[in-house]
Backbone bond lengths (Angstrom), bond angles and torsions (degrees), N, CA, C in turn:
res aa  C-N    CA-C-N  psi(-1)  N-CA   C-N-CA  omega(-1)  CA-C   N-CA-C  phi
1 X - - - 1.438 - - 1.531 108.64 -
2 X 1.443 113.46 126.20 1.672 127.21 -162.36 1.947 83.19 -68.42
3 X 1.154 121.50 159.46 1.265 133.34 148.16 1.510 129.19 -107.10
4 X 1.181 128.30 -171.81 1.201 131.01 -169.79 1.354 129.94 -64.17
5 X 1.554 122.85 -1.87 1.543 127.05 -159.32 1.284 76.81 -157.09
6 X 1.292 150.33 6.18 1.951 107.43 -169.76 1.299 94.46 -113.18
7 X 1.650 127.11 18.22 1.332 120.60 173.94 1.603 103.74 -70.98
8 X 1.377 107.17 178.14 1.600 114.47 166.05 2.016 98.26 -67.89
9 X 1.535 103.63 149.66 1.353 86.82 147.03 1.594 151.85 -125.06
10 X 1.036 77.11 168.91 1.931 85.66 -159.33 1.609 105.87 -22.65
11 X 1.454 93.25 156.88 1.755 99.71 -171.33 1.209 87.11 -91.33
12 X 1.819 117.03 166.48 1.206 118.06 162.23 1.879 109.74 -106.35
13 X 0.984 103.15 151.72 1.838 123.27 -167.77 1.047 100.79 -59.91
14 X 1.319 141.89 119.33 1.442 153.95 142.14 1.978 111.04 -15.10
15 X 1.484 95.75 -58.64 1.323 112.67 178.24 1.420 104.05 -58.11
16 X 1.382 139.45 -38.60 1.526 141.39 -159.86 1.016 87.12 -97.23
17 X 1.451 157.65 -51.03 1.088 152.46 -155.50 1.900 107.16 -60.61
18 X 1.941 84.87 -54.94 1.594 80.63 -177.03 1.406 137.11 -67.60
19 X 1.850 112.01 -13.11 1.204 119.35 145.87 1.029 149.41 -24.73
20 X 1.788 98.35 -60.09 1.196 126.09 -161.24 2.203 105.12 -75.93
21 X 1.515 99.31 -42.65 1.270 98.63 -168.97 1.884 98.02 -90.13
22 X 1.765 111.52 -4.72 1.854 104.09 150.00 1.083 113.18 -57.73
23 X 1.146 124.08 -31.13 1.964 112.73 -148.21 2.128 79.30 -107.02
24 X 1.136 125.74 -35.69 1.415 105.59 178.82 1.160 117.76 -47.54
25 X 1.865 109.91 -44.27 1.262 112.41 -162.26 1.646 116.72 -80.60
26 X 1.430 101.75 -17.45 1.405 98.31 -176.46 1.575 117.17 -85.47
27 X 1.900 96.34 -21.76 1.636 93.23 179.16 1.755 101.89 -89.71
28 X 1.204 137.01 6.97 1.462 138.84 148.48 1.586 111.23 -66.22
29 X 1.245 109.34 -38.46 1.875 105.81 -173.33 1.207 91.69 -75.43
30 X 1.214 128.83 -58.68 1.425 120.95 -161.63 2.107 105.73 -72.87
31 X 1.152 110.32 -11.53 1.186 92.85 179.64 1.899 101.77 -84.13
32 X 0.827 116.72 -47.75 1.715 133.07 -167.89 1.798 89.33 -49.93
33 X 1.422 119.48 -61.28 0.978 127.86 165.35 1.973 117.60 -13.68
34 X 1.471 89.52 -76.63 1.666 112.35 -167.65 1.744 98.38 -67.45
35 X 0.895 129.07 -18.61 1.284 161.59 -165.83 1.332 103.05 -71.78
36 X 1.553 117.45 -96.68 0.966 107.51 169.77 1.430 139.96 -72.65
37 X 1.470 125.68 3.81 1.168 112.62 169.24 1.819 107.07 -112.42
38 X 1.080 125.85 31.00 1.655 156.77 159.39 1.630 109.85 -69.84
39 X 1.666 88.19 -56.44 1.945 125.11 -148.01 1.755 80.45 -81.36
40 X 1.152 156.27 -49.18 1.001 134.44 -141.23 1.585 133.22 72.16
41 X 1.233 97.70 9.67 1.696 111.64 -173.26 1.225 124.30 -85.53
42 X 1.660 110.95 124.07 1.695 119.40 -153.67 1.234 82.03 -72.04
43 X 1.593 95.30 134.52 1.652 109.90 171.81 2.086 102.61 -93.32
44 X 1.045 127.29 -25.86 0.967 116.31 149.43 1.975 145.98 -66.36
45 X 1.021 107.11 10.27 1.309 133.20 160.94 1.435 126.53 -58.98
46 X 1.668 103.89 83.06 1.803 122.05 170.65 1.627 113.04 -19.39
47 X 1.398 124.44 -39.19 1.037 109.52 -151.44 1.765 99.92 -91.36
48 X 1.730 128.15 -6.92 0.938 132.53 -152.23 1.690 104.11 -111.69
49 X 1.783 110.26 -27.16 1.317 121.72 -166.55 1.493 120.59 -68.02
50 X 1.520 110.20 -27.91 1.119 130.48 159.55 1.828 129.45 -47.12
51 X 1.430 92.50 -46.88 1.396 75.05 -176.71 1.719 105.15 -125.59
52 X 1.689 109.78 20.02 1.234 113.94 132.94 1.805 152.65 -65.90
53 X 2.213 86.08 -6.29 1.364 97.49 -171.29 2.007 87.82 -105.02
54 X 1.171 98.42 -34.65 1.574 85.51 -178.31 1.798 126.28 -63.50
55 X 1.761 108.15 -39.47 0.952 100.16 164.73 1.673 139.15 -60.04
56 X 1.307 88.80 -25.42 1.851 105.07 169.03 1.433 109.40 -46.90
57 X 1.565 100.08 -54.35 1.417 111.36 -165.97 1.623 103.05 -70.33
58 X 1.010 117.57 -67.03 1.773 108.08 159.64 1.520 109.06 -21.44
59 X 1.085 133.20 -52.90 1.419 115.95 -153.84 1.700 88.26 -87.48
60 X 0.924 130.39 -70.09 1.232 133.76 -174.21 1.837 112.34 -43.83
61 X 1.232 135.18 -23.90 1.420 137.07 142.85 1.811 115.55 -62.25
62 X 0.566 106.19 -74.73 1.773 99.65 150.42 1.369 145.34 -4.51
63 X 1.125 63.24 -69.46 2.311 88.01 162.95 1.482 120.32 -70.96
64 X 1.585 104.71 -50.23 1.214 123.83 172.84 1.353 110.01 -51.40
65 X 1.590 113.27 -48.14 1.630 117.39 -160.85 1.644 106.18 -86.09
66 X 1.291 87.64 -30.16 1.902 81.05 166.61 1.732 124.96 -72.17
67 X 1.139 96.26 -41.17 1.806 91.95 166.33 1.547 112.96 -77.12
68 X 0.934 153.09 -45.98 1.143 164.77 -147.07 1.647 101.79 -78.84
69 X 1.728 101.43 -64.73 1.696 98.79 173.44 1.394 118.76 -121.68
70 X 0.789 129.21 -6.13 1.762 139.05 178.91 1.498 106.23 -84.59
71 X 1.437 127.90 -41.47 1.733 113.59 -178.55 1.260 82.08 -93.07
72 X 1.344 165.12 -100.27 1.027 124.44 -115.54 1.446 125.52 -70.75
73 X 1.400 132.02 32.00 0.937 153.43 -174.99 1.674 118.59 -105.94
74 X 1.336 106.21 -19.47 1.319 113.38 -175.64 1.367 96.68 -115.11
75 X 1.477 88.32 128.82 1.784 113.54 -172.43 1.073 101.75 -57.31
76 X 1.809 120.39 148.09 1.671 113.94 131.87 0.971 152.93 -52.23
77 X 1.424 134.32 157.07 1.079 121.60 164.36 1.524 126.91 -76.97
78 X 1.613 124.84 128.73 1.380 123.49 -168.22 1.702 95.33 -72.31
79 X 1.496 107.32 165.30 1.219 127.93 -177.44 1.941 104.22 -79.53
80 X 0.906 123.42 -25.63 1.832 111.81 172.46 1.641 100.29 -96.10
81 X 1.557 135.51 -4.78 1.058 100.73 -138.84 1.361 85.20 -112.02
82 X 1.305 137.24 138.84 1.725 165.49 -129.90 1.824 78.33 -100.65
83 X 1.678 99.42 143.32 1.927 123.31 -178.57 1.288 70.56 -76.11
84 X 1.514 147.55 -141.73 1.083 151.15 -113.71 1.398 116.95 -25.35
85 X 1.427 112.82 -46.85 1.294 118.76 -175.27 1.307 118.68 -61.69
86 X 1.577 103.80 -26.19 1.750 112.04 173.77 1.588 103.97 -74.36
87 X 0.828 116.62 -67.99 1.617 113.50 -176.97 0.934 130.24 -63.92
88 X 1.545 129.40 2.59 1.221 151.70 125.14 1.800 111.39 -38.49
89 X 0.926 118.72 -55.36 1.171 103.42 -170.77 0.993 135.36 -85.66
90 X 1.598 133.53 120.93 1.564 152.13 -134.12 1.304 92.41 -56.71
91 X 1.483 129.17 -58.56 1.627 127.73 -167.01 1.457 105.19 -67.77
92 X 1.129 131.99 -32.07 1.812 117.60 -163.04 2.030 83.39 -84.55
93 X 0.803 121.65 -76.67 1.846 138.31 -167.99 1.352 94.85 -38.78
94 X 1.777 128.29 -40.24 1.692 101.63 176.98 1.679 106.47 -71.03
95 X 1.416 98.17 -58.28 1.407 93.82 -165.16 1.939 115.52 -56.16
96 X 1.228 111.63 -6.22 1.487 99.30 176.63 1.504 92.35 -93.90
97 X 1.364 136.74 -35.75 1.442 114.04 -155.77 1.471 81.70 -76.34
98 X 1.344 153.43 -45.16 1.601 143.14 -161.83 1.398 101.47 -58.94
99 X 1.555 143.20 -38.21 0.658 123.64 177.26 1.436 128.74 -78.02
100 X 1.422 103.55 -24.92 1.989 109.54 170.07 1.224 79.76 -61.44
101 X 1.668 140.58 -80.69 1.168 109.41 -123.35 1.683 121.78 -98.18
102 X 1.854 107.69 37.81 1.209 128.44 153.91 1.669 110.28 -91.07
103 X 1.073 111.94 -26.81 1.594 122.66 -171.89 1.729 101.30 -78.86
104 X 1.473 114.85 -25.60 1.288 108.23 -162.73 1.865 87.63 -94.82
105 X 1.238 100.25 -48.33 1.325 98.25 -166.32 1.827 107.34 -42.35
106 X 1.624 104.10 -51.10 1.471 91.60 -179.75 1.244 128.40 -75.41
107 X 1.462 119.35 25.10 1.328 123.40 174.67 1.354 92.88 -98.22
108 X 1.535 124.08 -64.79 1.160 126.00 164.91 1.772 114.76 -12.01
109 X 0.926 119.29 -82.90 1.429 134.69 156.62 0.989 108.57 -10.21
110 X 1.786 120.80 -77.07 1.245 124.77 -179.92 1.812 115.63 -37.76
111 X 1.116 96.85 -62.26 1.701 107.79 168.61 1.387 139.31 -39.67
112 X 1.478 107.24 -43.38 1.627 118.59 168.77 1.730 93.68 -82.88
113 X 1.109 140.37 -47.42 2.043 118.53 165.23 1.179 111.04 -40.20
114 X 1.480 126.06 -72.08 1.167 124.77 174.30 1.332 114.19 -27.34
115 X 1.416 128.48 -69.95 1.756 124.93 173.64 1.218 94.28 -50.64
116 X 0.711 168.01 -150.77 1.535 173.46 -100.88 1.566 121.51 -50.85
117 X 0.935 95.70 0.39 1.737 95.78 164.48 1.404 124.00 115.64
118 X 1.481 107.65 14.50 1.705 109.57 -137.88 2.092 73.80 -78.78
119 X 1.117 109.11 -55.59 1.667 111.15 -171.38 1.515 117.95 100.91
120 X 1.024 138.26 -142.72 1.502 146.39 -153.25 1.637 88.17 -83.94
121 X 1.309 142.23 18.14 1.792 130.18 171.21 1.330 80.71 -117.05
122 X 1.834 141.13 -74.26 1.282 108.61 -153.73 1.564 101.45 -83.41
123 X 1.376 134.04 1.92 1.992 115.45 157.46 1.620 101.79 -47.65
124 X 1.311 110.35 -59.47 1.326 104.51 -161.01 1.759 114.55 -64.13
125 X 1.066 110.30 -24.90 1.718 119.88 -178.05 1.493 82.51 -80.95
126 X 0.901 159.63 -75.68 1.714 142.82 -145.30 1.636 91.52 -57.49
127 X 1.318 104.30 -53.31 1.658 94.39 -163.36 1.322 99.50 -75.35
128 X 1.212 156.28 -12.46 1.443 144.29 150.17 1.506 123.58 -64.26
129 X 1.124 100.21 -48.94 1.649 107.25 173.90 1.692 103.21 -58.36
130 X 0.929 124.00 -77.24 1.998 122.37 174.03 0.994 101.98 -34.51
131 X 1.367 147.22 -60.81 1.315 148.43 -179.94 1.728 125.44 -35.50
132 X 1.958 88.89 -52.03 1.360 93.15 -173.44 1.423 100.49 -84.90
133 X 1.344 133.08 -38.95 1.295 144.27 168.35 2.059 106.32 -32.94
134 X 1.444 132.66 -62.54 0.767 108.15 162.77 1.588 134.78 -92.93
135 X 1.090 128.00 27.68 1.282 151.50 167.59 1.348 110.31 -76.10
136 X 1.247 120.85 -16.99 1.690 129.46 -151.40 1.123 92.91 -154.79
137 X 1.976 137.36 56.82 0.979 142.40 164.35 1.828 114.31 -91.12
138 X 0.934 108.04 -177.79 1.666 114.60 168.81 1.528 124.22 0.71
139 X 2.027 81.07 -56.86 1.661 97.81 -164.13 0.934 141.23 -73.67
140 X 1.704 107.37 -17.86 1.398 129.12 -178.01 1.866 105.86 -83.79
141 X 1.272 116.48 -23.10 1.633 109.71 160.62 1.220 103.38 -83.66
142 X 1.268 138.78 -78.06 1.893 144.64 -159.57 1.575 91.82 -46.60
143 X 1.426 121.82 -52.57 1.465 112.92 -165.19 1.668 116.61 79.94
144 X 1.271 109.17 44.39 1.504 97.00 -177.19 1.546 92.32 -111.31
């Protein structure tokens, strides 16, 4: 008779997962945010603009490369075939969490430019990147 712990354990939900690293990413934008205008840090400062424009550009290649080739990579969901059973399965759940967590990363991204000086290009990439990040949750593969 199995006991209380020697089962496998439980998987965690694809769907909860992608929550979990929404609400990271949004309480990172908003912290970097509060952050630097808290910090007092000249946003005009030569030595910072530099690699506030590259990280932009990182995040914004990123973003790009995750929609572009990373979702269409993750299967649909068929019309008989049961939500659990989809997210159950090892191939649909890697390839969607790889693609959230290219989408998050370049928000991430977006966020450390923003601290750094990037200005009104990485504001607008945080708020696009979060945007597209939850725009492109669960539902848009399962289809419910």
């Amino acid at each position: 008779m199995p006991t209380a712990g020697t089962g496998p354990p439980p998987q965690a939900s694809p769907a909860l997962l992608h929550r979990f690293l929404g609400i990271g990413l949004v309480i990172l934008a908003v912290a970097m945010v509060i952050v630097r205008y808290a910090g007092g840090i000249d946003v005009a400062s030569t030595d910072t603009l530099l690699p506030a424009y590259a990280t932009s550009g990182v995040s914004f290649l990123m973003g790009a490369a995750a929609m572009m080739f990373l979702k269409p990579l993750v299967p649909r969901r068929g019309a008989g075939k049961p939500l659990a059973a989809y997210w159950a399965d090892a191939a649909v759940a890697s390839k969607a969490l790889r693609f959230w967590f290219i989408l998050e990363g370049a928000g991430v991204m977006a966020s450390v430019s923003y601290f750094l000086g990037g200005g009104a290009i990485a504001a607008a990439l945080i708020v696009l990147t979060v945007a597209v990040y939850w725009i492109n949750g669960p539902r848009v593969f399962a289809g419910d």
